[in-house]
C-alpha positions in Angstrom: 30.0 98.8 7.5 32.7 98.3 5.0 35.5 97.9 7.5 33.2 95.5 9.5 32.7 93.1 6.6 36.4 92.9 6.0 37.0 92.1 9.5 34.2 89.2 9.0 36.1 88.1 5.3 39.5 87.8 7.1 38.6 86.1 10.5 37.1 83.2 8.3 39.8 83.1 6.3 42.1 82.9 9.2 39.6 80.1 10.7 40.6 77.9 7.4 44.5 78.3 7.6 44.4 78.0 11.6 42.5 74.8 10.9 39.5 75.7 13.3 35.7 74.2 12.8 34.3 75.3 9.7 33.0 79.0 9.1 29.0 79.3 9.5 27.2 80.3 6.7 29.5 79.4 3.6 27.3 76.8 1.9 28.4 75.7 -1.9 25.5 73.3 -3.2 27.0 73.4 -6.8 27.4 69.9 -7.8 27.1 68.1 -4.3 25.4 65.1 -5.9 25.8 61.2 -4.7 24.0 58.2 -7.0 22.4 55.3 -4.6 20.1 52.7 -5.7 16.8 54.5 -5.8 18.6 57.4 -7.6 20.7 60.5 -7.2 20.6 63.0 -4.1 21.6 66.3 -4.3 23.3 68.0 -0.4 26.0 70.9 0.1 29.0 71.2 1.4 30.8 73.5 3.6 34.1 75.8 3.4 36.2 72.7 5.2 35.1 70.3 2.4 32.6 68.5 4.2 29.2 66.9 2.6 26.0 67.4 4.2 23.1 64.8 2.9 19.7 65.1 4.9 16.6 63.2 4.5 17.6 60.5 2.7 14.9 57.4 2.2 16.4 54.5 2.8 13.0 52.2 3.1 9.7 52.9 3.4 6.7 50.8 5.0 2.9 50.1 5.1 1.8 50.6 8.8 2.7 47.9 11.4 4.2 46.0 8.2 8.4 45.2 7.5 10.2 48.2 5.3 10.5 47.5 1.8 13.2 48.7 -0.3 12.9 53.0 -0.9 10.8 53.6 -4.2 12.8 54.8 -7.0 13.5 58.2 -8.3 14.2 60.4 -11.6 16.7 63.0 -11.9 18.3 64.4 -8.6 16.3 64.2 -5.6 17.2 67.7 -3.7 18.5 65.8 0.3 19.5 69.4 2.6 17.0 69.6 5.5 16.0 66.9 7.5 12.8 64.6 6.7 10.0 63.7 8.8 10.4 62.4 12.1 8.5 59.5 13.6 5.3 60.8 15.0 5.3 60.8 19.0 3.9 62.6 21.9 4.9 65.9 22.5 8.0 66.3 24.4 7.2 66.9 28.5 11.0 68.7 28.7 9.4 71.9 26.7 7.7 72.6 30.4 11.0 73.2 32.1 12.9 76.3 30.7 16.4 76.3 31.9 16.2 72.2 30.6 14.5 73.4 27.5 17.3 76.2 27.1 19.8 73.5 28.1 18.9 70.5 25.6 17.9 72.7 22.4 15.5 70.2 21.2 14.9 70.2 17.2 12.1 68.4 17.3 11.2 69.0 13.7 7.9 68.0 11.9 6.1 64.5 12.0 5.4 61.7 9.6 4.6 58.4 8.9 7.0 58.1 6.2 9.8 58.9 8.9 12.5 56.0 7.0 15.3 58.7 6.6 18.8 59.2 6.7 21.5 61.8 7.2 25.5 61.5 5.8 28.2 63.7 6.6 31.3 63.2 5.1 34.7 64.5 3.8 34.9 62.8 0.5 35.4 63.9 -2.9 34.1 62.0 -5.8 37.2 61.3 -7.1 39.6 60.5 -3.9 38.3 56.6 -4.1 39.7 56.1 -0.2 36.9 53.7 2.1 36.5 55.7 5.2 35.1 53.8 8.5 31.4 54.8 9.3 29.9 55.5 12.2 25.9 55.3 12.1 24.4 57.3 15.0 20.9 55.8 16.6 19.3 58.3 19.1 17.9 58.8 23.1 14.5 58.9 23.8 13.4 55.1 24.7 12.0 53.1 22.1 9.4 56.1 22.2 10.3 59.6 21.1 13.0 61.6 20.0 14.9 61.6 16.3 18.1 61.7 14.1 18.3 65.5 14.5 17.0 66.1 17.9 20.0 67.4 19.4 23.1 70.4 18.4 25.5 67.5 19.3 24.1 64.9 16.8 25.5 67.3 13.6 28.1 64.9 11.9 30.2 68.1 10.7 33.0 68.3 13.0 33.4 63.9 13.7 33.3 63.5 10.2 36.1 66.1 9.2 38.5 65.8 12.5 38.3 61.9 11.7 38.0 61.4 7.7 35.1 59.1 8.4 31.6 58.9 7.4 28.8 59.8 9.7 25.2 59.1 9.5 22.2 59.3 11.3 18.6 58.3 11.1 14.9 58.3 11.9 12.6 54.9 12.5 8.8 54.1 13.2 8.8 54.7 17.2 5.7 53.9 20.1 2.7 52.1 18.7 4.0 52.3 15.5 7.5 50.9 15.9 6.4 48.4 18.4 2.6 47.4 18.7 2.4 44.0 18.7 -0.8 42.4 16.6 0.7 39.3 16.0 -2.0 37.8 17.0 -4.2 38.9 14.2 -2.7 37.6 11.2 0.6 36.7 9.0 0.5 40.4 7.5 1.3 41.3 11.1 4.1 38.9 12.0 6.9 41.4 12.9 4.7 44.6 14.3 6.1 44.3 17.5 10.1 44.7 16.0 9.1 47.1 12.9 11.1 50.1 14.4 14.0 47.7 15.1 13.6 46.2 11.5 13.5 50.0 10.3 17.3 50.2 12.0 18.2 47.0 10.0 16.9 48.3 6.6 19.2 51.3 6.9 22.2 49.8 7.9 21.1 47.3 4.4 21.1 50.8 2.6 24.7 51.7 4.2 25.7 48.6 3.3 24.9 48.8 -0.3 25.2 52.6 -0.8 27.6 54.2 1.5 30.6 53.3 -1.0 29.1 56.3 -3.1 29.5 58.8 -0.3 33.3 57.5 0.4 32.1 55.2 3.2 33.8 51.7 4.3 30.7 49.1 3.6 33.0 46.6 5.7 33.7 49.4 8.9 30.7 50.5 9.8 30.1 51.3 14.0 27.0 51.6 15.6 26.7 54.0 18.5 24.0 55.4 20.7 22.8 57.0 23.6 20.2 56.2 26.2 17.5 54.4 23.8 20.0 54.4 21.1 22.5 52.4 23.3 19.2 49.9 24.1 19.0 49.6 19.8 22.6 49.0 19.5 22.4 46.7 22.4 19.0 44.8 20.4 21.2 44.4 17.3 24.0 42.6 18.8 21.0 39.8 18.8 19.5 40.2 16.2 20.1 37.4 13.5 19.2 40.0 10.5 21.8 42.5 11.7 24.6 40.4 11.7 27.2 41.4 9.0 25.8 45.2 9.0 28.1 46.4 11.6 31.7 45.3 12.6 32.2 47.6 15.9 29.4 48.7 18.8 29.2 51.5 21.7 26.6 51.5 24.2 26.1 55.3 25.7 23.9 55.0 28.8 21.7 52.3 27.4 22.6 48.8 28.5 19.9 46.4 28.0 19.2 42.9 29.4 16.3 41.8 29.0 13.4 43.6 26.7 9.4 42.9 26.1 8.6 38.8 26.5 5.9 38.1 23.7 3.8 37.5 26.0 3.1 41.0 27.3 3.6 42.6 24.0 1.1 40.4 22.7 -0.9 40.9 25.4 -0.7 45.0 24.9 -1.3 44.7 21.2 -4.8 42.4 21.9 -5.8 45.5 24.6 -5.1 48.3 22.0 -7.2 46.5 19.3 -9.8 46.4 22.5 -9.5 49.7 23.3 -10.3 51.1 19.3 -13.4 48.6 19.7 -12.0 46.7 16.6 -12.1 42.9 17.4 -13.9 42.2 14.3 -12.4 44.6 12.2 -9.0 44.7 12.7 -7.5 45.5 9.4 -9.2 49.5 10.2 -6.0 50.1 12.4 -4.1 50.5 9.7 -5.9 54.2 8.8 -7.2 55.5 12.2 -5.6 58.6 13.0 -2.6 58.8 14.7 -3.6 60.8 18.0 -6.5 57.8 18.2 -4.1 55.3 17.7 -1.5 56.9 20.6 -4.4 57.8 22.7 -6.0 54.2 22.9 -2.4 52.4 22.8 -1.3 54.5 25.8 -4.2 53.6 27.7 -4.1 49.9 26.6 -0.2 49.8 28.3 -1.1 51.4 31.7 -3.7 48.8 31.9 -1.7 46.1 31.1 0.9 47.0 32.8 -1.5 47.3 36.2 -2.4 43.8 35.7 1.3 42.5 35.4 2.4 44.5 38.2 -0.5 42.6 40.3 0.6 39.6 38.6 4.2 40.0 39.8 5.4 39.2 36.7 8.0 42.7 35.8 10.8 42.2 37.4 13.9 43.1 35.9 11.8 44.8 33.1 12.4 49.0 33.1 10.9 49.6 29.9 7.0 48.3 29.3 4.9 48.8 26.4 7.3 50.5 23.4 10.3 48.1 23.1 11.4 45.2 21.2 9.6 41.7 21.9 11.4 38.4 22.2 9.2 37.3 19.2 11.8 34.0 18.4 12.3 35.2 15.0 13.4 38.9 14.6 14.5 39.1 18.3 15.5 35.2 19.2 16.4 36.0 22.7 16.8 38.8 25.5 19.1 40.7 24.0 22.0 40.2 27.3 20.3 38.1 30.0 22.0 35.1 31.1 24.9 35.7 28.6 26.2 37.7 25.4 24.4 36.8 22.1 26.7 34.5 20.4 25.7 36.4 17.1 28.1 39.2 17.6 30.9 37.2 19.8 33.4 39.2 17.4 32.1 42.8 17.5 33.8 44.7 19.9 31.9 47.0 22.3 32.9 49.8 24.1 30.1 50.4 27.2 29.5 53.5 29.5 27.4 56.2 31.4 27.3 59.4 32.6 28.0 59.5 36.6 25.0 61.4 37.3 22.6 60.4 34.2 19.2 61.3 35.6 20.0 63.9 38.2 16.9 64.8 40.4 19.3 68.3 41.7 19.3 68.6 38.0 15.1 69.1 38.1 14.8 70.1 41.7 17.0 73.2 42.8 16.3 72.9 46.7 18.2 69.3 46.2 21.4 71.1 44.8 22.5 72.6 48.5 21.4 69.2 50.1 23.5 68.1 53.7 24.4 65.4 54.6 21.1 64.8 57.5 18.8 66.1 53.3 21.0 63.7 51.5 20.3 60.7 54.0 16.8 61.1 54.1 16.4 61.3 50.3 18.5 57.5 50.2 16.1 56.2 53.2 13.4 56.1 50.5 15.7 54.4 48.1 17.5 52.3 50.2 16.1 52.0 53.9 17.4 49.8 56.1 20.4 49.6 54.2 20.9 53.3 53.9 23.8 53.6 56.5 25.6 50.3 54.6 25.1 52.2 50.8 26.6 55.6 52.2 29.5 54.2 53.9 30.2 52.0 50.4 30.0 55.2 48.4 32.2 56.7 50.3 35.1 54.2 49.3 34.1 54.1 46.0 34.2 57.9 45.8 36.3 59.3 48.5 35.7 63.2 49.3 31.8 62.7 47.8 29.5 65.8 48.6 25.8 65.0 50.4 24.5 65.8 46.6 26.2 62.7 45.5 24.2 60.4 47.4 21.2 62.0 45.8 22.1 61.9 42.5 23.6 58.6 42.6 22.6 56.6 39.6 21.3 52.8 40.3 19.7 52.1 37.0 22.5 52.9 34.3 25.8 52.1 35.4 24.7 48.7 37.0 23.5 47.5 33.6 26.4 48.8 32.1 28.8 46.7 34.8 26.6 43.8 34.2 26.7 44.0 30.3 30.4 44.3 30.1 31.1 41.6 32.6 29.2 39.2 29.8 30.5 40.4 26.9 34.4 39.7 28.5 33.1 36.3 30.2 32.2 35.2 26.6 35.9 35.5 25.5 35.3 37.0 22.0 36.0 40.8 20.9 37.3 42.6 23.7 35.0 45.1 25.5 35.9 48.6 27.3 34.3 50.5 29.9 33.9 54.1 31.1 32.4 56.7 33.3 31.9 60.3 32.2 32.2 62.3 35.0 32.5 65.8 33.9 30.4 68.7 35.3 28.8 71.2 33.1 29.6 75.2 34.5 26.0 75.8 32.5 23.2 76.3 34.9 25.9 77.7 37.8 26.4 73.6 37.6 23.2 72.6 38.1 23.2 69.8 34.8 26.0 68.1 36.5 27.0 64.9 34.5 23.9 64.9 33.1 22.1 61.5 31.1 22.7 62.9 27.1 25.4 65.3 28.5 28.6 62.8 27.0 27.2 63.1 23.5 28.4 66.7 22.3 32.4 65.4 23.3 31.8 62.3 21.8 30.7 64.4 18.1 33.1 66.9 19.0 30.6 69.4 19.2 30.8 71.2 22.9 30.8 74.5 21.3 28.3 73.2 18.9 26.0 72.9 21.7 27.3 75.4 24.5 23.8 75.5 25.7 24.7 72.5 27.2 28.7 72.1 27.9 29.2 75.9 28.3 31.4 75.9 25.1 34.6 76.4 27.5 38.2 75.6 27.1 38.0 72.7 29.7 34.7 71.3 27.4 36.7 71.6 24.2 39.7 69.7 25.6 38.0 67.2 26.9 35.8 66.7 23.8 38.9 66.5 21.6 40.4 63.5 23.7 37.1 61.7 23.9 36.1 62.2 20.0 39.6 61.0 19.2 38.7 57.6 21.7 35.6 57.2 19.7 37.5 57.5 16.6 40.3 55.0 17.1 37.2 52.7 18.3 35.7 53.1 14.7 38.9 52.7 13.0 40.3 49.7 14.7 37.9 48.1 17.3 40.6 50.3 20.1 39.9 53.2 21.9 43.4 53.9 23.1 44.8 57.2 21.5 48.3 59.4 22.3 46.0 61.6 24.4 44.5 59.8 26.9 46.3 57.5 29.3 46.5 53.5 28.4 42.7 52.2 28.5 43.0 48.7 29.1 40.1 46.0 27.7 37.7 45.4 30.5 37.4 41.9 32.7 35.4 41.5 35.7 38.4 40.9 37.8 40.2 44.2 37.5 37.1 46.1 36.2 39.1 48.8 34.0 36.8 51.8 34.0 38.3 54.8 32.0 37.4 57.6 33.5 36.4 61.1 31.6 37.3 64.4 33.3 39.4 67.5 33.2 41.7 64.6 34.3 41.5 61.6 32.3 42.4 58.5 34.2 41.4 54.8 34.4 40.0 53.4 37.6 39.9 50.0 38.5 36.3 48.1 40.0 36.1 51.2 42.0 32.7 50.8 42.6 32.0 46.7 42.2 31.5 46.9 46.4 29.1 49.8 46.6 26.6 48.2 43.5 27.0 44.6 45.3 25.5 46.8 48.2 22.7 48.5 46.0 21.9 45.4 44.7 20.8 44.0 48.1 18.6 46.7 48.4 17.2 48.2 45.1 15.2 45.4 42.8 17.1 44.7 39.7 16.4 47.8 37.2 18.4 46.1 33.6 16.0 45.7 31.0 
């Protein structure tokens, strides 16, 4: 046993010298201690020097009302596991087990008072240097999902392989983030943006305290995924935001248009309905949570049956939790006819996975499809036009397996196209585009280029979470060329790095698409003919 704990001791210390990730398990917490405005926070740090903050407040908020500043503290307030998380409904991927093994969901425990942070960083108290920060806004819709959810969101390994400042966060989500009850009264004006306004108050809080934790108040990114990438895309038009955040990436999340005031209105009048409180509305404010989903669930799916029969959705993927055009906290749809003039000098880097939401991933008979499998799976998509959508896949991707037709996505990577094309038609900040394309070997390859799968390269993390990368040689490559891309984007507004070949800014005309892979490379509109195609055929899906 002796000889087996020196082995331990001196692989560690080799670790250090050899510069690898840090060791597990050697924790100092012996003054780790940051002051912010409501008062001192106490983290750890780890053998490679790097900071670990959890559960910081950074507001707090009366239900369905705007955050107020966090309430002061004495002495140090002990910040090293991760606060509550918004209450939502339990998470349907728990039901699958190879996706459950796959994603390694933290899902962590539930509260109201969910207005918390997390900070990762490599500074020392006395090293005085402004590092750029990159706040991290997570998946899961406007709906579900958290600031710790998943392996890859740890800020450990992006903060020290970049000397930034990483930090990631929880908000009010589903009926409590977005319930609109404007109708009932001043208190209630911004219900139907308070998750959104939750975002805002803790880029505020970066902005005024992130200097202690040897953060750039005047660099900050934001980036995220899925959901995330719909916030991030909801700030670049939000009047409140502006001057929070200097740089932007969109991670599968593209967003058009969001909830018009009318229907959110509309929903919050039916939930109020549903409770049976139309002459007591104030008593939303302390029914129980599981009432309150329960009824505002069922209040959406009517709604949402009557609009349908109204024919009034279009272009809408996301009903009932989202941001509402109010005309005050959200002005306008966030990118519908054009890019919000707001953030004309923010530049935004846009993307999605190739796959995103695979149904061989969920459906193993799919994964061995032919070709006669594949083209009856696109005549429910695409019908009459199925013959005209294969034949324009196939010159977009030459050499494409039957599979591909199946798990070809429609929804993401149109958005995306569309987004960018506005952001460089507006002749501001340049934008840049990409397409992960990787496969994952976990599963015997059945995750593919999964939707969420980009996010462990992007922190750096693939052996972080091997679960879902595999943890491989070819996954650690690949997430050291994209984490440096993300990187150079927080640092300077430019992806390009020594690593990866010249990634060009992105114009509709020559549609520069860097593509990730074993082989990086960038691709030029190689798909602009086959989603002109789509487009005939599938109804507009951007939000």
């Amino acid at each position: 046993m002796k000889h087996i704990t020196i082995l331990i001791a001196l692989s560690m210390l080799v670790g250090i010298e050899a510069g690898a990730k840090s060791p597990v398990g050697h924790i100092d917490t012996e003054g780790v201690v940051a002051s912010t405005e409501s008062g001192k926070v106490a983290g750890y740090k780890d053998a490679a020097g790097i900071k670990t903050y959890k559960g910081i407040p950074y507001a707090r908020a009366e239900r369905f009302r705007a955050p107020q500043a966090a309430e002061a503290w004495q002495g140090e307030r002990s910040c090293r596991n991760f606060g509550p998380t918004s209450p939502q409904d339990v998470r349907a991927g728990w039901q699958n087990d190879a996706i459950a093994f796959a994603f390694n969901w933290d899902d962590g425990y539930t509260g109201e008072d969910c207005q918390r942070l997390n900070i990762w960083t490599p500074a020392s108290e006395a090293d005085g240097k402004k590092r750029p920060v990159m706040v991290w806004l997570h998946g899961g819709g406007f709906a579900a999902g958290s600031g710790q959810e998943l392996p890859g969101y740890d800020g450990a390994n992006l903060a020290r392989k970049g000397d930034v400042v990483v930090v990631t966060l929880n908000h009010r989500l589903n009926v409590l983030g977005f319930l609109d009850l404007s109708d009932f009264g001043e208190e209630y004006a911004s219900s139907a943006n308070a998750g959104m306004l939750d975002i805002v108050a803790a880029l505020q809080w970066v902005n005024n305290n992130i200097e202690a934790f040897g953060g750039d108040p005047d660099n900050v990114t934001i980036f995220g995924q899925s959901g995330g990438g719909g916030k991030v895309s909801t700030l670049l038009a939000m009047p409140s935001a502006r001057g929070l955040f200097h740089k932007a990436i969109v991670q599968s999340g593209s967003i058009g248009r969001t909830m018009p005031a009318e229907h959110s209105r509309r929903i919050g009048r039916a939930v109020v309905e549903e409770l049976g409180l139309a002459g007591n509305v104030s008593a939303i404010d302390s029914i129980p949570y599981p009432q309150l989903l329960k009824a505002a669930n069922a209040a959406v799916e009517k709604v949402r049956a009557q609009v349908e029969a109204e024919g009034a959705t279009e272009g809408m993927l996301i009903f009932g939790w989202a941001p509402s055009v109010d005309g005050k906290v959200l002005p306008t749809h966030p990118f519908n006819e054009k890019s919000p003039e707001i953030s004309r000098d923010i530049p935004l880097m846009i993307g999605t996975t190739r796959c995103e939401f695979s149904p061989t991933a969920y459906v193993p008979q799919l994964r061995e499809a032919d070709m006669n499998m594949a083209r009856a799976f696109a005549e429910r998509i695409y019908g009459e036009g199925t013959d005209e959508v294969i034949e324009a896949y196939g010159k977009a991707y030459p050499g494409f397996q039957p599979k591909d037709i199946i798990d070809f996505d429609t929804k993401f990577r149109p958005g995306a196209v569309r987004q960018a094309d506005l952001k460089a038609e507006q002749g501001g900040a340049p934008v840049y585009m990409y397409m992960f394309s990787w496969e994952s070997p976990v599963l015997g390859g059945a995750l593919r280029s999964t939707h969420c799968m980009e996010i462990p390269f992007v922190f750096n993390n693939a052996d972080v979470h091997a679960s879902m990368t595999g943890g491989g040689d070819d996954a650690m490559r690949l997430a050291d060329r994209m984490s440096d891309a993300w990187l150079a984007f927080a640092r300077t507004g430019n992806p390009n790095t020594p690593s990866l070949p010249q990634w060009p800014a992105y114009n509709a005309a020559e549609g520069a698409t860097m593509i990730f892979d074993n082989k990086c490379d960038v691709w030029h509109n190689h798909d602009r003919e086959l989603l002109e195609v789509v487009k005939k055929y599938v109804k507009e899906r951007s939000l």
